[in-house]
N, C-alpha and C positions, 0 to 999 in steps of 0.2 A: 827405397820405394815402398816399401813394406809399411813405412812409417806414415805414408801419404795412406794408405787403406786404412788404418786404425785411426787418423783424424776423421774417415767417413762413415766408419763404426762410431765413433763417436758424437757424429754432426748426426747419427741416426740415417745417411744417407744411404747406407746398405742395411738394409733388413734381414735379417732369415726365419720364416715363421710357416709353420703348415705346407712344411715341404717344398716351398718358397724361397728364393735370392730375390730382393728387389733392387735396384739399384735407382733412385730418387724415383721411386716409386713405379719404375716401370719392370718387367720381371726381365733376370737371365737366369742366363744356367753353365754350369761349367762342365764340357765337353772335350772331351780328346778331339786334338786337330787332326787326327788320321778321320772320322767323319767328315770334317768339313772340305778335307781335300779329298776326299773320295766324290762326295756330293758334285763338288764343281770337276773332277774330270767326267764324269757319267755325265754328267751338264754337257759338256764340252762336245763327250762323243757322241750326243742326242743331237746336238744344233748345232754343231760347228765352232770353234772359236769366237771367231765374230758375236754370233747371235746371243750365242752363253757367255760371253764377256759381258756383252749391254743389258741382258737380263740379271747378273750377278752384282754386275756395277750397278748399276740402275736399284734395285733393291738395296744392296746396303747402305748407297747415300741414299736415301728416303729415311730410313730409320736412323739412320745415322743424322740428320739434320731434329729429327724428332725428340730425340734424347740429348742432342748437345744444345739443344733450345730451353729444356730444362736445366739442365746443369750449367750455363751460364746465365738464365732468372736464377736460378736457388745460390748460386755461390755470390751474385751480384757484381759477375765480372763485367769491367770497362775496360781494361787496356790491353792492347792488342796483345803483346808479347808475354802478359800477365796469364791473359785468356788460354794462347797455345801452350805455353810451358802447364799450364794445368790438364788439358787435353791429354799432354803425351805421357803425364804421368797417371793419369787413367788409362792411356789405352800399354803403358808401360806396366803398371800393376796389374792388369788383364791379365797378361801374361803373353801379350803378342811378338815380344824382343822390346828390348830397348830404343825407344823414338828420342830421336834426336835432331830438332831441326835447326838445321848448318847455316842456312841460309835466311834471313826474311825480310822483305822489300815491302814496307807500307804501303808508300805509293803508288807501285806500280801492283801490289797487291799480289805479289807473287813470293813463295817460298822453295825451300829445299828439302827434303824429310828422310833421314836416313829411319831405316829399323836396321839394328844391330842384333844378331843370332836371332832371328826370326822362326819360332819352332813353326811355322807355317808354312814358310820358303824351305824348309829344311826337312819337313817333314813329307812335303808335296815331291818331292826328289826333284831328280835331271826334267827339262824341260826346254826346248828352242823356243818358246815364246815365255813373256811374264808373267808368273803364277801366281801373284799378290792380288789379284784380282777384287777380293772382298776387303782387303785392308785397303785396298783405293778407294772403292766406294766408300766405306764409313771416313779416311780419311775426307774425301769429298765433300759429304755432308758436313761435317763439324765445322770446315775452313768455311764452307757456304756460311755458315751460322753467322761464325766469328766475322767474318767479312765484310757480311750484308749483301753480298751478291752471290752470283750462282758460280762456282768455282769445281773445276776437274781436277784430276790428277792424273799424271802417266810415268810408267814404272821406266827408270831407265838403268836402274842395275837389279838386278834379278839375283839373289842365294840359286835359287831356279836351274840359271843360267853359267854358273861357277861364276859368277860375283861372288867379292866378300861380304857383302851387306848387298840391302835391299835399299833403291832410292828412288823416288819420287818427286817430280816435280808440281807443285802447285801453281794454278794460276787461274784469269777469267777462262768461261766456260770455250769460247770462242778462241783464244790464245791456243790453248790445249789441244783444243781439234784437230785447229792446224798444223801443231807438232805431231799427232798421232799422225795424222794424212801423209807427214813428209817422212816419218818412219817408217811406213810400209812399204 
């Protein structure tokens, strides 16, 4: 994977300049996951699961469609399975676990997505409901990109939850809902 980041060092598509990381020109930053799961249970204990879910979700796919908008104009992806295998190896050299998707259905536009030792599931501990919550959204946005239409995600194996991996179902926005509705 290592070897997919130093092609974008060398496509120029990571930057680091003036105290800067850009990633095809829009900025991040590399931060321990104990921040980002602390952020979202404080979320959680302010508004409820519910409300801090759809504000969490909601947020990452927005930026998550933003960024994967460029990064498939700049790489001049067209094929579908070309486009996600590239995805996961960005969001794989992140450093989010290992993505892996098992599954994927053109037509009916629906996929599978494992993350494998996910430091975010793992680092978020024990939990009765699914703590992936910002890896759905950004997953979210990217498939929307890839896809062309507006696509969700829902977590059905949790690290969280004493799963071994984390997994995700993609599909249309309305598919999704329905699964989340008949989950509860």
């Amino acid at each position: 994977m290592f070897e997919f980041m130093k092609k974008l060092m060398l496509a120029r598509l990571i930057q680091f300049e003036k105290g800067q990381i850009l990633l095809m020109g829009l900025p991040v930053a590399i931060i321990p996951m104990s921040i980002l799961c602390d952020l979202q249970k404080q979320t959680i204990e302010s508004l409820g699961y519910e409300k801090a879910y759809e504000k969490l979700y909601e947020g990452a796919k927005r930026g998550s469609k933003i960024y994967n908008e460029r990064f498939i104009k700049k790489y001049g992806l067209r094929k579908l399975n070309e486009t996600l295998d590239n995805q996961a190896k960005i969001v794989t050299s992140a450093g989010w676990g290992e993505v892996i998707f098992t599954k994927i259905n053109a037509e009916e536009k629906t996929a599978i997505l494992k993350f494998v030792n996910s430091p975010y599931a793992i680092t978020y501990g024990k939990s009765n409901k699914p703590a992936c919550i910002i890896q759905a959204g950004f997953v979210a946005g990217g498939v929307s990109i890839t896809f062309n239409t507006d696509m969700d995600v829902f977590e059905t194996k949790c690290v969280s939850n004493e799963d071994s991996f984390c997994e995700m179902l993609i599909g249309p926005a309305e598919i999704i809902k329905e699964k989340k509705r008949l989950k509860k």
